[in-house]
Each structure stands twice: as C-alpha cells, then as structure tokens.
N, C-alpha and C positions, 0 to 999 in steps of 0.2 A: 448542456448545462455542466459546466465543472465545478464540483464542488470539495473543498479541502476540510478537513477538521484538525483542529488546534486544540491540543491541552496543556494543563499549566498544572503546576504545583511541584514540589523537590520530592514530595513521596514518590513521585511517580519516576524519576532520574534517577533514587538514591535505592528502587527497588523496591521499598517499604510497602508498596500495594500495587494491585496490574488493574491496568485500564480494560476493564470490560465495557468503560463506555462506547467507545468508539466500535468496538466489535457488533455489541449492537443497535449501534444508530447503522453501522456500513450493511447489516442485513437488512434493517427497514428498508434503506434507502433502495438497495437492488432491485428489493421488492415492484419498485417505483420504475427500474430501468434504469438507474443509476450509480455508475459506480466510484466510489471515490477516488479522486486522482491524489490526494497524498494526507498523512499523516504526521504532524510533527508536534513533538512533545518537548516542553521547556521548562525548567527551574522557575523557583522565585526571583527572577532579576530579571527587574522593571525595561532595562535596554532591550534584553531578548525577548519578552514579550512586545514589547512596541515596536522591535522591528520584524518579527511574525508576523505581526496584525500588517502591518504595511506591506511585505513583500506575500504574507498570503490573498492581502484584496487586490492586488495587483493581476495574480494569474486565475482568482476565482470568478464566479457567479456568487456564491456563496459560498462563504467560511461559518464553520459551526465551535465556535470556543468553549468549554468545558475549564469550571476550577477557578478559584480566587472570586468568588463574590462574595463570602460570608461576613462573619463580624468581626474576623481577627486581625492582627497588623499583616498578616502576611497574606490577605485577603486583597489584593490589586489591582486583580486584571480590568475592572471598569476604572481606574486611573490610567492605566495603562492604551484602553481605548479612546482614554479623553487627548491624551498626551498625541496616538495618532493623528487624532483626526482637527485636531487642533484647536480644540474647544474645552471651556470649564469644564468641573465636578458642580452640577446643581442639588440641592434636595429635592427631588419629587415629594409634591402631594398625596397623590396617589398613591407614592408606594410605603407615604410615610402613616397616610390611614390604613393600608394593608397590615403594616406591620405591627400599629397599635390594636388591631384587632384580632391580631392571631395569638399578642402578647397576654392580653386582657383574656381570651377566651380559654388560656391555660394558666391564666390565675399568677402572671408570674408580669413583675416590674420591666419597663423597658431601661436598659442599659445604654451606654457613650456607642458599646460596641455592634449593638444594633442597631443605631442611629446610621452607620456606616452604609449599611444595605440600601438607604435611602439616597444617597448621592450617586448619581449618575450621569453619564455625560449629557450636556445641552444636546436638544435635536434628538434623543432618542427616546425610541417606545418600549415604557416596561409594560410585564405582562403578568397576573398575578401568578403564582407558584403556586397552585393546588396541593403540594406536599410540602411546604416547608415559607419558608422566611421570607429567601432572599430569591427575587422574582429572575425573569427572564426577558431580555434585556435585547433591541433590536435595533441596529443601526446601520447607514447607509455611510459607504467607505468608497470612495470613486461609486464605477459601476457594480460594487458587492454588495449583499446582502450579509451584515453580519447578525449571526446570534448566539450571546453570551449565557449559557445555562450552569448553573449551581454544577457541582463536581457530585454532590451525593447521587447515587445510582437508580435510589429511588423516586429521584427528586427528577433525574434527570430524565428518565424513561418517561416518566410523565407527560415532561412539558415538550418532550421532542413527538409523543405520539399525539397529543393535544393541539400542539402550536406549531410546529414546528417541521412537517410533514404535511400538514396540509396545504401549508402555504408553497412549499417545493409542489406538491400536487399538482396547483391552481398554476402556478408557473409553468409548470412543465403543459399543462394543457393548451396554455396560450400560445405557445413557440408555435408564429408562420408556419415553419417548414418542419413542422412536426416528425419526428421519426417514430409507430407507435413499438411497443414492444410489449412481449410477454415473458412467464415465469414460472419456472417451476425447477423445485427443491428435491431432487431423489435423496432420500436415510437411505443408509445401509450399515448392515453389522456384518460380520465378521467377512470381511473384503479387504484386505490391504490397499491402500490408493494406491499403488501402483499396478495392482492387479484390476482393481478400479479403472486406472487409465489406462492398460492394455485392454479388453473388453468395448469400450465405451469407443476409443478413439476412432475405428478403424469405422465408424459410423459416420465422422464429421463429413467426410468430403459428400456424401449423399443428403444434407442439410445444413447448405451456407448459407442458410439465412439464421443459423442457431449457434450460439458461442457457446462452447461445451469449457466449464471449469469446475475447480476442484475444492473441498473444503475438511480438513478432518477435525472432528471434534471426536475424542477418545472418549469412548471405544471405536467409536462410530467414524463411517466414512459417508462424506457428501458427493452428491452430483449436482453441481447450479447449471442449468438451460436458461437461456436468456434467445429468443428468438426477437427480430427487430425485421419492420416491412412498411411499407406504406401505407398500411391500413390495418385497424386492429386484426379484424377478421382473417388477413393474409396473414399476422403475425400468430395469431391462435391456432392455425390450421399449419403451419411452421410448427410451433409448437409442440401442436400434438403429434404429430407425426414421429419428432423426433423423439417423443416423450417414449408414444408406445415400442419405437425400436430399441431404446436403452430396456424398458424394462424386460422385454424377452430375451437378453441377452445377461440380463442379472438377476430375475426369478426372484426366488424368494428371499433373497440378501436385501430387499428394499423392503422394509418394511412400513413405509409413509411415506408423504411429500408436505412439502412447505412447513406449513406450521407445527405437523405432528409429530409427537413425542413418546419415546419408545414405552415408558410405563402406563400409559393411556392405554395404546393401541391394545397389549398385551391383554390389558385389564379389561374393556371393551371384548377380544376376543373371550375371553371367561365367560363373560356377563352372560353374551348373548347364547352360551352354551349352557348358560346354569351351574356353571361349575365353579369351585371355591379353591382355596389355596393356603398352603402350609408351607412355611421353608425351616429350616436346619442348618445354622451356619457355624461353622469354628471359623478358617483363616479371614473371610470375607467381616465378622464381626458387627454384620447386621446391615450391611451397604444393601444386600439384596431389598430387606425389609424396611428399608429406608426409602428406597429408591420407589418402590411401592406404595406404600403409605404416605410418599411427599403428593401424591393425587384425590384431591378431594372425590368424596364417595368409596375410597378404594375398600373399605369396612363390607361391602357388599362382597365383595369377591374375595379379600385377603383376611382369614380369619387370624390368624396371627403365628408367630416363630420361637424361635430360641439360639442364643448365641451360646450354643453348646462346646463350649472354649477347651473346656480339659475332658481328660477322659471319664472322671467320675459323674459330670456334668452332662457329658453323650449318652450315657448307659441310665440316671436318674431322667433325664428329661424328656429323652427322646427313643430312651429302651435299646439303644445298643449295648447286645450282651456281652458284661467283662470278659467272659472269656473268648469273643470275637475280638477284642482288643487287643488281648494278650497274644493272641494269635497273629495276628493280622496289622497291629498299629492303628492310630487314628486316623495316618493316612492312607490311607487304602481303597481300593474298591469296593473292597466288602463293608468296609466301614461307612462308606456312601451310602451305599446301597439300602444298609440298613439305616441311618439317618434317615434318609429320604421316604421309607416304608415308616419307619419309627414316628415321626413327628404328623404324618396322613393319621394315621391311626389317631395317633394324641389328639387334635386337631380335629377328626372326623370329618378331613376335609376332600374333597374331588380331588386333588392332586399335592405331591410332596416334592420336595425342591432340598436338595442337600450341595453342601460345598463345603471341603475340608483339603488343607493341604499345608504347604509352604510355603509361605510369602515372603522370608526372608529379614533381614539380609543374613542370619542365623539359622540353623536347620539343617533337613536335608539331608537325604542315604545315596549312597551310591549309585542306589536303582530309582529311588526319589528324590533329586537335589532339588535344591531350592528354583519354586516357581513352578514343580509339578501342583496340579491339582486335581483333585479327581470331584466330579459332577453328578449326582444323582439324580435321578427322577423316577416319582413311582403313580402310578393311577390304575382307574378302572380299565377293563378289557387289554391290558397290556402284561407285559412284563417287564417287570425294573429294569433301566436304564442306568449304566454307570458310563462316564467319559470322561479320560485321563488327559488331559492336555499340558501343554508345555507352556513357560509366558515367561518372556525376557522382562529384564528390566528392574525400579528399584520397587519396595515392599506396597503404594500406592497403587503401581499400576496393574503391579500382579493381583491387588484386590478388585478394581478396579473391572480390569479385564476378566477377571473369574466369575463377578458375579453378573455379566454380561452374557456369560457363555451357559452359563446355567438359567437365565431367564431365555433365551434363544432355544433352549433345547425345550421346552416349555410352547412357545411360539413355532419351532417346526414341527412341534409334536400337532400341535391344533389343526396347522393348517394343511397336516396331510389327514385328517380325520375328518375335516370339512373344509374344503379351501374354499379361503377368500381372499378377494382383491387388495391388496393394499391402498 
C-alpha cells in the first residue's frame, strides 16, 4: 500500500505554523507497517492544489489531505477536489444537520460561512467530526482512496484515529499476498544518533528480516524496528530477537518503547518505590516541573518546586546560604548542590532535583561560559550529587537539554537501587 499525504494552507509555506500533522499521522501509520512514501505541502492556489490531488491519486493507494475545509474564503480544498474529479459542489444533508446541531448545542446562530462546510463534492462520504464543524470527507479518485480532514490538530487526531486508520487497517488485512509485519519503538536519552547508529548498526546484517531506522525527537533519540515475514508469528519472533540484541547493546539509554513517555516512566518508577519529589530550578525556569506535572496523577509523586531565579530567591526559598553565594556564585556546584538539598527539606520530600546555570545567549565566565550547567541531586541513603555539563546551542535547547539531564540523573539513580526493565 502506498500512501502520500497532502497539506494545504499559506501558514504552512509562509512558515507562520509547522505541521505536526503529518508527523503524527506518519508514526500511526508505521505503527500499522506502513510508511509513507511522500509529503507535499502547498499554498492557497486553487491550480496547485487540483493538481496535487491529481498527480498524488495517480501514484497512491491512498492520499490523506489536511487544511482548507473550514468556513472561510480561503477555506477550498473540497472545491478543489470537486474540480479534480470532475464533479459539482453539492450541500449535504447530513452534514448540513450536523452542523445545525453542533451550532444550536453552543447557543450560537448559523452563519453564510458555515453554510460552506456543507458543500461537498457529488459521490463522496462525509463523516461526522467528533471535535469540531467541519466533518471528514472521503472520496474515490481513480484507484485512490482519498480523505480530506480539517487542518486543526485536534480535530485532526481524532478523526485519523477514529476513521481513518481503521479503514487503512481493514485494507491492509485484506491484501492477497499479504506481507505481515511488526514494531517496535526504542526511547533513548542522552545517546547522540550517531552514537545510536554506530552501536545498533553493526547488528543489521544478523536480522534481515528487520529494518533498523532512526528518529530524533530532542532530547531524545529513537530506534524504529519494523520486522516483515510471511506470517505474523515469523515476523514477532523477527522481531524480538532483534529487539532484545539492540537493547544489551544500549542498556539503560532506553528508557521505553512505543508509546511511552519519558515523564510517565520516571514517575511510575517513584510511585512504585513510595518515593516523592522536589525540584529547584533557575536557568531551566520550571520546564523540569512542567514537564512533570503535564502527567495526570503526577500530585502523588511530585510534591512541588520553585523557580529560584535570582540569588535572593535561592537563599529565601530553597535556603541557600548568602554567604555560599557570595562565595561560590549561583552557578556553581555548591550552589546545586545546596539547591537540590535545600528544596528536599522544604518540600519534605524523597528526593531533590536542582539545575542552575547559563543558558544564554548572555552570561557566562571564563570557567563557566554560556551552556555550562551544573545538576543536582540529593536523597536518602546517598550523598549529594552534583553534574557539570556542557550544551551547545541557542538559550531553548540548553534548557531543554538541562532539564533532561537532571530528570535522567534521577532515573539512573533508581534504577541502579532496584533495576527495572524498561
């Protein structure tokens, strides 16, 4: 099955927003065994999308179009698919009772410009939009399957996990000469992909039946496994094999697979040890505790922090003594160090978590230039931890990357006190 995706709209040409759509419809779909063969993105004009849609149904199975079905003039792209396929703009029924019910149920008049969402090409199947207006929209283009989903991200996730996956699903099961395949997603932090790819590679030729690729999402580095065979079982047993040789060869740099996500994992480890948590941030500005707290439940394990920003602020909040300040600076070791003890205590929590440094693009001594940061960690039966690191790059990633490197010091602290499997 080949399948392309198409997105439409000038935000996306002119820069003004990035397509996260497609990034993740392309990881569903792998999920599935399938990977997309191309990506093309085009303005508001009407030619260039009508001749997308045409020369994408030509070399697809299915094209997935994204953008312009709303209520505005610049809203097209189902004109655009009429004009392909050489058929009117009709009003749906159906979608034009959808729309008077979602108008009505938030108390607010229908408009000319929502009238709009109701016209659709002859011959094709809308589908209701469980998050919004303007529905999802299915049409048959030669031998393509096309389907037109709403640009909003929320809107769009939806109806591609709802609608639109199942039916590649059901497809994909039906194909004769079936090829089955499996999957699996190695996380990893602080692994350079290249270091990644040296490591991993030297495995392929001992598992051709598994296509080894790469993915990074910062901080983090991916491993995608994709094994393919003639029978699921042959392709699982592919699989695992190659699964378990990457990860002895990557240890504890893999922190999950597939679906899971680094502040989960993390938090889970606490849980299950009874243990609580405290952080302490200057240059990081609260990403740590953010990053935390974006996890429902995390109130069990993360008692809470402080963006201990100036020095009068480190010494009142978190009890680091002025005169260790004066001494030492705010970036410092010692000043980690005590952060990281300071904010436990406050806190009266199992463990403390401090980061303080430079992030730039301003800053910075001779011995500490900009993108040093120094790491704290303090808990029971140990002794305080500090870690000085270095981080390229602009004032984003160095926070970024910082508050990464201090939730990891945190996670290999765990998992050499009780390992567990990722």
């Amino acid at each position: 099955m080949r399948v392309e995706l198409l997105c439409t709209g000038d935000e996306l040409v002119t820069g003004l927003i990035t397509d996260t759509n497609s990034t993740y419809l392309e990881a569903r779909l792998f999920d599935l065994g399938v990977k997309v063969a191309r990506v093309t993105v085009v303005g508001d004009v009407r030619p260039d999308i009508t001749g997308a849609l045409l020369e994408a149904s030509a070399r697809a199975d299915v094209v997935i179009v994204s953008g312009g079905l709303g209520p505005t003039a610049d809203d097209f792209t189902l004109e655009c698919a009429a004009s392909a396929a050489g058929v009117p703009l009709r009003e749906d029924a159906r979608v034009l009772g959808w729309l008077k019910e979602r108008y009505a149920a938030r108390g607010m008049p229908m408009n000319p410009g929502a009238l709009r969402m109701a016209r659709i090409p002859a011959g094709t199947e809308p589908v209701r939009n469980p998050q919004g207006s303007a529905p999802l929209v299915i049409q048959q283009l030669g031998r393509a399957h096309l389907f037109f989903l709403p640009g909003v991200p929320r809107e769009y996730r939806a109806l591609v996990d709802g609608e639109v996956l199942p039916r590649v699903r059901a497809w994909l099961a039906s194909e004769p000469d079936r090829t089955f395949r499996a999957f699996r997603l190695l996380r990893t932090v602080r692994l350079p992909e290249s270091v990644l790819n040296e490591r991993v590679m030297p495995l392929a030729p001992s598992h051709p039946r598994v296509v080894f690729g790469f993915r990074t999402h910062a901080p983090e580095n991916h491993l995608k496994l994709m094994a393919e065979a003639p029978t699921q079982s042959e392709a699982d047993a592919a699989l695992a094999a190659a699964e378990a040789a990457c990860r002895k060869v990557l240890g504890t740099h893999v922190y999950g697979a597939d679906g899971s996500e680094y502040a989960p994992v993390l938090l889970d480890l606490l849980a299950r040890a009874g243990h609580t948590l405290a952080v302490a941030e200057s240059c990081t500005g609260g990403l740590v505790a953010q990053e935390l707290t974006a996890v429902p439940g995390s109130s069990q394990v993360f008692i809470g922090g402080a963006v201990a920003y100036s020095e009068k602020m480190k010494s009142a909040w978190v009890g680091v003594p002025p005169d260790l300040l004066a001494k030492h600076s705010a970036v410092s070791s010692q000043t980690a160090l005590a952060m990281a003890e300071g904010v436990r205590a406050a806190c009266g929590a199992t463990f403390g978590l401090s980061v303080t440094g430079y992030a730039g693009p301003g800053g910075g001594t001779p011995e500490d230039p900009v993108g040093t940061v120094y790491c704290g960690l303090a808990g029971p039966d140990m002794e305080p931890r500090c870690e000085r690191i270095s981080l390229a790059g602009d004032r984003d990633r160095v926070r970024l990357f910082a508050a990464s490197h201090v939730l990891e010091m945190l996670r290999l602290h765990l998992l050499a006190a009780a390992p567990v499997s990722p």
